[in-house]
C-alpha positions as CSV (number, residue, x, y, z in Angstrom):
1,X,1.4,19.6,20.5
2,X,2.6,22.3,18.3
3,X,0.2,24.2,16.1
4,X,3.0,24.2,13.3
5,X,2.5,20.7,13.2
6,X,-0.6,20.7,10.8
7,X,0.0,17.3,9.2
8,X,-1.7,14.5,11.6
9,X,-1.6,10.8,11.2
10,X,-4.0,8.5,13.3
11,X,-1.8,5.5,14.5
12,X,-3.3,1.9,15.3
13,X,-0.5,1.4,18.3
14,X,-1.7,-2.3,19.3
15,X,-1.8,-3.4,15.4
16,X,1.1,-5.9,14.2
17,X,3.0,-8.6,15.9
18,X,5.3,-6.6,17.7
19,X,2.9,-3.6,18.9
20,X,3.4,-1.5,20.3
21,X,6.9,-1.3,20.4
22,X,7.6,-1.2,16.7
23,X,4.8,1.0,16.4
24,X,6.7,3.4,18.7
25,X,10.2,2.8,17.1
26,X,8.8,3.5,13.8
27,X,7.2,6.6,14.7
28,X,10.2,8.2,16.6
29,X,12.5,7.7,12.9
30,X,9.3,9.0,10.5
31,X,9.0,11.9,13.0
32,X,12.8,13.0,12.6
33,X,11.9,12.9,8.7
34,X,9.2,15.0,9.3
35,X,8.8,17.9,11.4
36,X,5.8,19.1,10.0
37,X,4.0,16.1,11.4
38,X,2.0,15.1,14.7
39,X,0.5,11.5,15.7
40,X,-2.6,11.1,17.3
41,X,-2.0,7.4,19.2
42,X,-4.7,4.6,20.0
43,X,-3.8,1.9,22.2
44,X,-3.3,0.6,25.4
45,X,-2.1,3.5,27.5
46,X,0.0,1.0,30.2
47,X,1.5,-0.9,27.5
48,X,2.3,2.5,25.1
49,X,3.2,5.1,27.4
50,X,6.3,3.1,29.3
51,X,7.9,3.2,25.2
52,X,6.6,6.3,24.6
53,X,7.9,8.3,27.7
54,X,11.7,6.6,26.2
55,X,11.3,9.4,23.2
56,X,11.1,12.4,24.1
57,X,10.6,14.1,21.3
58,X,8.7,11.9,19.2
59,X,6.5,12.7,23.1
60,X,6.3,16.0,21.9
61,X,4.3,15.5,19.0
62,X,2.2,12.2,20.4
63,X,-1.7,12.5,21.8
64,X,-2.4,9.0,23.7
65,X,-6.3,8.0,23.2
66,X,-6.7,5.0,25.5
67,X,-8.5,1.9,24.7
68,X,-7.9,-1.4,26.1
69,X,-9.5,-3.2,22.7
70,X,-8.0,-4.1,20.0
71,X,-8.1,-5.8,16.7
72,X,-6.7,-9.7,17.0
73,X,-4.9,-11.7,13.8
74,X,-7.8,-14.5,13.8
75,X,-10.5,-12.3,14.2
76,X,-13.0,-11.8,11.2
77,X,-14.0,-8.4,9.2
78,X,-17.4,-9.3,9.7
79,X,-17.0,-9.1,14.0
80,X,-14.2,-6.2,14.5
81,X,-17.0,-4.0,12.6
82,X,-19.4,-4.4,15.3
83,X,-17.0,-2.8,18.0
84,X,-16.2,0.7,17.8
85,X,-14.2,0.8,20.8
86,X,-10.6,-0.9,19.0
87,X,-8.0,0.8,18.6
88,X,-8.2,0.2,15.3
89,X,-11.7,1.4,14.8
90,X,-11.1,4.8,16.7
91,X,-7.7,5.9,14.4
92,X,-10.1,5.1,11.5
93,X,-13.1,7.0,13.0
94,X,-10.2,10.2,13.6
95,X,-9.5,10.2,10.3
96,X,-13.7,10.7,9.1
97,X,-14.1,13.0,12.0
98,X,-11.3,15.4,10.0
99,X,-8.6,15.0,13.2
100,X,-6.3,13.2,11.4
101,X,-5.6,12.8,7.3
102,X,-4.4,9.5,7.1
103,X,-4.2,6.3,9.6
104,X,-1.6,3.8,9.4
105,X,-2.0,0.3,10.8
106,X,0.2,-3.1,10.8
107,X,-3.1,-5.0,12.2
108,X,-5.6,-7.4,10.6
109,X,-5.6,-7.0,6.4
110,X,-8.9,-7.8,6.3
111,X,-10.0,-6.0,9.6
112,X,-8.6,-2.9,8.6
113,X,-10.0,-2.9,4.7
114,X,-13.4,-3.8,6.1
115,X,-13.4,-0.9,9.0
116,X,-12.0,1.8,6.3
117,X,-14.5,0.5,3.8
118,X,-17.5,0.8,6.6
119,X,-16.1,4.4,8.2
120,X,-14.4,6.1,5.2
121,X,-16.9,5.4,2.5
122,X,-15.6,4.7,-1.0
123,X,-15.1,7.2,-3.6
124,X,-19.0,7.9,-5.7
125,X,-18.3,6.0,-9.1
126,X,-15.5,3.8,-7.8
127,X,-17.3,0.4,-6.9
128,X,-14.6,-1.1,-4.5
129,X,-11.3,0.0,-3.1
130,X,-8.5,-1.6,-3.5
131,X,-5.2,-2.4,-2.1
132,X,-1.9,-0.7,-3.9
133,X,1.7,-0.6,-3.0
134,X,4.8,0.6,-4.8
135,X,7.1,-1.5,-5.6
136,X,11.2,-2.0,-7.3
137,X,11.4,-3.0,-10.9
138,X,15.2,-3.2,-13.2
139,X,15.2,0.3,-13.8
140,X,12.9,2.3,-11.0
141,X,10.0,1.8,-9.3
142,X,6.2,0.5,-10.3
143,X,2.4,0.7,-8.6
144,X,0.8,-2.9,-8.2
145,X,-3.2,-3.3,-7.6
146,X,-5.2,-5.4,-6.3
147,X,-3.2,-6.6,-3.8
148,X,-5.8,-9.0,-1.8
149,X,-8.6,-6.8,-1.4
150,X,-10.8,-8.5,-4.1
151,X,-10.1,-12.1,-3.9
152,X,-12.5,-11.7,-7.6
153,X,-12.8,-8.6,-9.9
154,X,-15.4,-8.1,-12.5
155,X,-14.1,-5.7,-15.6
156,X,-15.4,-2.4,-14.7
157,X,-13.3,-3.1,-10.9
158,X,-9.9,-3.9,-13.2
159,X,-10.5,-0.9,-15.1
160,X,-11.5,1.3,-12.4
161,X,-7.7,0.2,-10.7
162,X,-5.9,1.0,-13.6
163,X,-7.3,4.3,-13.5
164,X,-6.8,4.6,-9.6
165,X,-3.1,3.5,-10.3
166,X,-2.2,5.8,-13.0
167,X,-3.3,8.9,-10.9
168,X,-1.1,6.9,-7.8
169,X,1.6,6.5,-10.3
170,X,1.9,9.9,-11.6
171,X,1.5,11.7,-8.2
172,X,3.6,9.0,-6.0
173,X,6.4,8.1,-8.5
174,X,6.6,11.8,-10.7
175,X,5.7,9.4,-14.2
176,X,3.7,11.9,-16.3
177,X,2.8,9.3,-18.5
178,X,2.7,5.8,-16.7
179,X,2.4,3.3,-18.7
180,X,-0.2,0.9,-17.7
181,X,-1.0,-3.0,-18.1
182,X,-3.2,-6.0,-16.9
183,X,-1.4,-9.2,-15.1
184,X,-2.5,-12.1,-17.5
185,X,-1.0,-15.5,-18.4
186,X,-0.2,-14.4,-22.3
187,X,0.4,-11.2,-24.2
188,X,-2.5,-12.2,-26.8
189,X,-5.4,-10.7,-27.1
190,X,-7.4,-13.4,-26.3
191,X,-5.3,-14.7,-23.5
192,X,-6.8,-14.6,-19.9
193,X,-10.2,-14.3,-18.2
194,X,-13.0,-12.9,-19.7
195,X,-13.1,-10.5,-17.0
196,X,-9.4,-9.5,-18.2
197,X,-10.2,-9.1,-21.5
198,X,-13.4,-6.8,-21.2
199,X,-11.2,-4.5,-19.1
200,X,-8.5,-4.4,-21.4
201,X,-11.3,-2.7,-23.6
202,X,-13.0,-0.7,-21.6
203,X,-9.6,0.8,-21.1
204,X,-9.6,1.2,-24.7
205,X,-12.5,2.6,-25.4
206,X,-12.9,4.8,-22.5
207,X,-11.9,8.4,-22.1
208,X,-9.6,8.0,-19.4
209,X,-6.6,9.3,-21.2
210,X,-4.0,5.9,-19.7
211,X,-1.2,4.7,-21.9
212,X,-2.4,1.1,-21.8
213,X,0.2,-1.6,-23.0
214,X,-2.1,-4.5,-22.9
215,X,-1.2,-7.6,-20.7
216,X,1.9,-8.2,-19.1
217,X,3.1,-11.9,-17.6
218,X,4.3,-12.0,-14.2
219,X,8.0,-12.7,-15.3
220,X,8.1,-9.4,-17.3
221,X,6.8,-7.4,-14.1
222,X,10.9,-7.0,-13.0
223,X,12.1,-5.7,-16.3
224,X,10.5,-2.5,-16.2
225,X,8.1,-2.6,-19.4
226,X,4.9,-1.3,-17.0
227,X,4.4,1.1,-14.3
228,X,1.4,0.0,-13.5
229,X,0.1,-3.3,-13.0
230,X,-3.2,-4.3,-12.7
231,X,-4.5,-7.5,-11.4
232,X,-7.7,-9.5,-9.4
233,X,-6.6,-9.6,-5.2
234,X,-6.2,-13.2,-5.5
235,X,-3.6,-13.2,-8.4
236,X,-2.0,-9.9,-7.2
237,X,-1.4,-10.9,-3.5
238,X,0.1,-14.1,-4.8
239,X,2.6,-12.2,-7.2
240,X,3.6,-9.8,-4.5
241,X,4.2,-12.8,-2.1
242,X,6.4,-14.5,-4.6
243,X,8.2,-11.7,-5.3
244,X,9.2,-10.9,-1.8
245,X,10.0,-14.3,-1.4
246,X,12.2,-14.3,-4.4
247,X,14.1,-11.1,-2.9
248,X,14.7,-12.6,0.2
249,X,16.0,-16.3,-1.2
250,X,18.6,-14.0,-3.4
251,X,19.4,-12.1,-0.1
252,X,20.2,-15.1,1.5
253,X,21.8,-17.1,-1.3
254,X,24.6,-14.6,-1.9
255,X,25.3,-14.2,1.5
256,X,25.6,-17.9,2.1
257,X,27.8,-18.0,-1.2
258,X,30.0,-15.7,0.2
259,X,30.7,-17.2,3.7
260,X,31.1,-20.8,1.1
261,X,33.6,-19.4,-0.6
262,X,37.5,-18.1,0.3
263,X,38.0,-16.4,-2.8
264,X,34.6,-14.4,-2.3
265,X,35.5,-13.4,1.0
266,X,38.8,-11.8,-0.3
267,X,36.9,-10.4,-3.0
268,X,34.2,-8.8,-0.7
269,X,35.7,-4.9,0.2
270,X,35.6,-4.7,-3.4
271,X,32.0,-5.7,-4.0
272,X,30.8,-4.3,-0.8
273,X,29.6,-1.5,-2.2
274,X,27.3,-2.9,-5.3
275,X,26.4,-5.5,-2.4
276,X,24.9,-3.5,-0.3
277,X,23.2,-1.1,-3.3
278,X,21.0,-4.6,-4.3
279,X,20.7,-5.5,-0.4
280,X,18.9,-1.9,0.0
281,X,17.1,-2.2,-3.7
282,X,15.2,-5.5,-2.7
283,X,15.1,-4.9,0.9
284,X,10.8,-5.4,1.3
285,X,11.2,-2.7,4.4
286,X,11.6,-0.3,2.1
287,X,9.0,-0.4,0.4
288,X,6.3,-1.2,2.9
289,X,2.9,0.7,3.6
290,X,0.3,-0.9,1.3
291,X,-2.6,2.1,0.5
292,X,-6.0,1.4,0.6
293,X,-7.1,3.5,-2.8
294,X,-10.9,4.7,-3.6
295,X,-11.8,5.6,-0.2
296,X,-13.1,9.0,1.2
297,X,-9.8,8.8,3.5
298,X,-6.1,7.7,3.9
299,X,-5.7,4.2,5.2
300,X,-2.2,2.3,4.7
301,X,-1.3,-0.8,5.9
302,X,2.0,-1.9,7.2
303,X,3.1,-5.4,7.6
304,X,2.4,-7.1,10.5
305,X,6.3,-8.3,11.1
306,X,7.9,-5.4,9.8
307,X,10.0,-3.5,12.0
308,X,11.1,0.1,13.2
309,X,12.4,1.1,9.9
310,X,9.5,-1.0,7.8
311,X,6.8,1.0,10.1
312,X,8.4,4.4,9.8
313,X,8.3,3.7,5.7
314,X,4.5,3.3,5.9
315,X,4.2,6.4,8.0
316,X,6.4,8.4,5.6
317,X,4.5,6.8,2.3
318,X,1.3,8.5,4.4
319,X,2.5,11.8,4.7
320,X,3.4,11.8,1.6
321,X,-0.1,10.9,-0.3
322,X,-1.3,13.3,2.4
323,X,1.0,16.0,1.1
324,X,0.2,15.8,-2.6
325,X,-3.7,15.3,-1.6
326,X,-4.2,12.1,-3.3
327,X,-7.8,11.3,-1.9
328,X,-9.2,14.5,-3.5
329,X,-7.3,13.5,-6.8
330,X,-8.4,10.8,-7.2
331,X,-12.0,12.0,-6.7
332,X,-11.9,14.4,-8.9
333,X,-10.4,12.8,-11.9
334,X,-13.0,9.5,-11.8
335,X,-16.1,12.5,-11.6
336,X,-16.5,12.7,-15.3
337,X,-16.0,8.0,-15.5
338,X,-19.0,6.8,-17.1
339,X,-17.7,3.5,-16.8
340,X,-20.4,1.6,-16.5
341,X,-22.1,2.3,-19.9
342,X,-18.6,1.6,-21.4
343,X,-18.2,-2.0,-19.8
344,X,-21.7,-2.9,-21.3
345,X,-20.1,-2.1,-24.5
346,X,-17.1,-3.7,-23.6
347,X,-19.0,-7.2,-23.6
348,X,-19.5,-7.4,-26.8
349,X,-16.4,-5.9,-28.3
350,X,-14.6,-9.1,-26.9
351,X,-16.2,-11.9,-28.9
């Protein structure tokens, strides 16, 4: 591998549903994208090299570490922990050895935040990690966490994303003042957990410096009034899910229209264009590569059905954070948090 290749991303090559193929694929577009980048490769070297020998280039760049373990759909965080000989496990481990500044994996959700959590460490003054992706809303883009990390967050965890997600904004999306609010069923005050309305002053109170717009209700989240949303794992994963789900029945609903309808097929070299600008807007491939934030380390997640293009998105959404140094940004800017003594407070400032 080339020296001038000083950017290195550890790759999970058995994680997914369609490793290590897609894997492969993926890595052979993101490394046309990239020249300044290298792969350091942990899988099955039988089952990877026959794909990987078919790119030449992308060969180039590629170290195989072979292990014939790997990290299953149904298996739990609390066994692939124990085993340090997955492929998973070992393009973590690169990353805390210093070999490689990020690691990218479309395996197990919960295998993967468990393993980073374990190997990586999280950030001093950042209780738990959590789970952030990037997402389309009417009139750019937006930064949604927790995304199923924390199944339950207490109000210092909410707060502490809205700060992770406001550095994530600013450096990921160029917003130099993102404006920030918590996913709750009302705009009023007193709407919401009690775990939703201690954070909401915490963030008030605290010196963090966020332009917090209070709550936001999941139907606003499309219409561009917050670019960053902050929400438990439970009710975040479900409000991502929906919303892919929603992109997808549209997807399919105009395209079914179309083939309906005579009229609409006439019309369709005239709408092409603005058809296939909303296709590539809500196309979930595009935005894919979920980061785990508040960890001594780079670890994204890629869905496990995504394909080529979906993986290489996760790989470039990597080398990106990687670029601007996010981990050390975000380490630096929670250093002076004190948090904690603010929540206390926090608990009484709601009643």
């Amino acid at each position: 591998m080339s020296e001038n290749n000083n950017l290195v991303i550890s790759i999970d090559a058995m994680g997914g549903d369609n490793s290590p193929r897609v894997v492969i694929e993926g890595l052979a577009i993101a490394a046309k994208k990239n020249q300044d980048m290298r792969f350091i490769l942990f899988g099955d070297e039988s089952k990877v090299s026959p794909i990987l020998n078919q790119y030449p280039d992308l060969l180039k760049v590629c170290e195989l570490r072979h292990t014939t373990e790997m990290v299953r759909n149904e298996d739990k965080p609390s066994q692939v922990i124990r085993n340090r000989n997955t492929s998973m496990y070992m393009a973590i481990d690169a990353v805390r050895k210093g070999e490689a500044q990020a690691i990218v994996s479309a395996g197990n959700t919960g295998a993967l935040m468990a393993i980073s959590k374990l190997v990586l460490k999280t950030i001093q003054k950042i209780h738990r990690p959590a789970i952030v992706s990037i997402m389309p809303h009417y009139s750019g883009k937006y930064v949604m966490l927790d995304l199923g990390a924390n199944t339950e967050c207490s109000a210092i965890n909410l707060a502490e994303f809205a700060l992770m997600g406001d550095i994530l904004a600013r450096h990921a999306l160029g917003i130099d003042k993102p404006r920030v609010a918590l996913l709750n069923i009302g705009a009023e005050e007193m709407k919401g957990k009690e775990e939703i309305r201690q954070a909401a002053q915490i963030i008030k109170n605290s010196n963090m410096n966020i332009d917090f717009r209070g709550y936001i209700e999941p139907h606003e989240i499309p219409n561009g009034v917050a670019d960053v949303i902050v929400s438990d794992g439970f009710t975040g994963n479900i409000a991502l899910k929906s919303t892919e789900g929603t992109a997808r029945l549209v997807i399919r609903m105009v395209k079914n229209a179309i083939k309906q309808s005579f009229w609409a097929k006439i019309g369709l070299p005239f709408m092409l264009g603005v058809i296939l600008k909303i296709k590539k807007t809500m196309d979930p491939r595009l935005y894919n590569g979920a980061m785990f934030v508040g960890l001594n380390g780079l670890s994204v997640k890629s869905h496990g059905g995504t394909d080529a293009l979906g993986f290489s998105v996760a790989v470039n959404n990597a080398a990106s954070l990687v670029r601007r140094d996010f981990v050390s940004t975000i380490r630096k800017e929670v250093e002076n948090m004190d948090l904690d003594e603010l929540s206390q407070e926090a608990i009484y400032d709601v009643y």
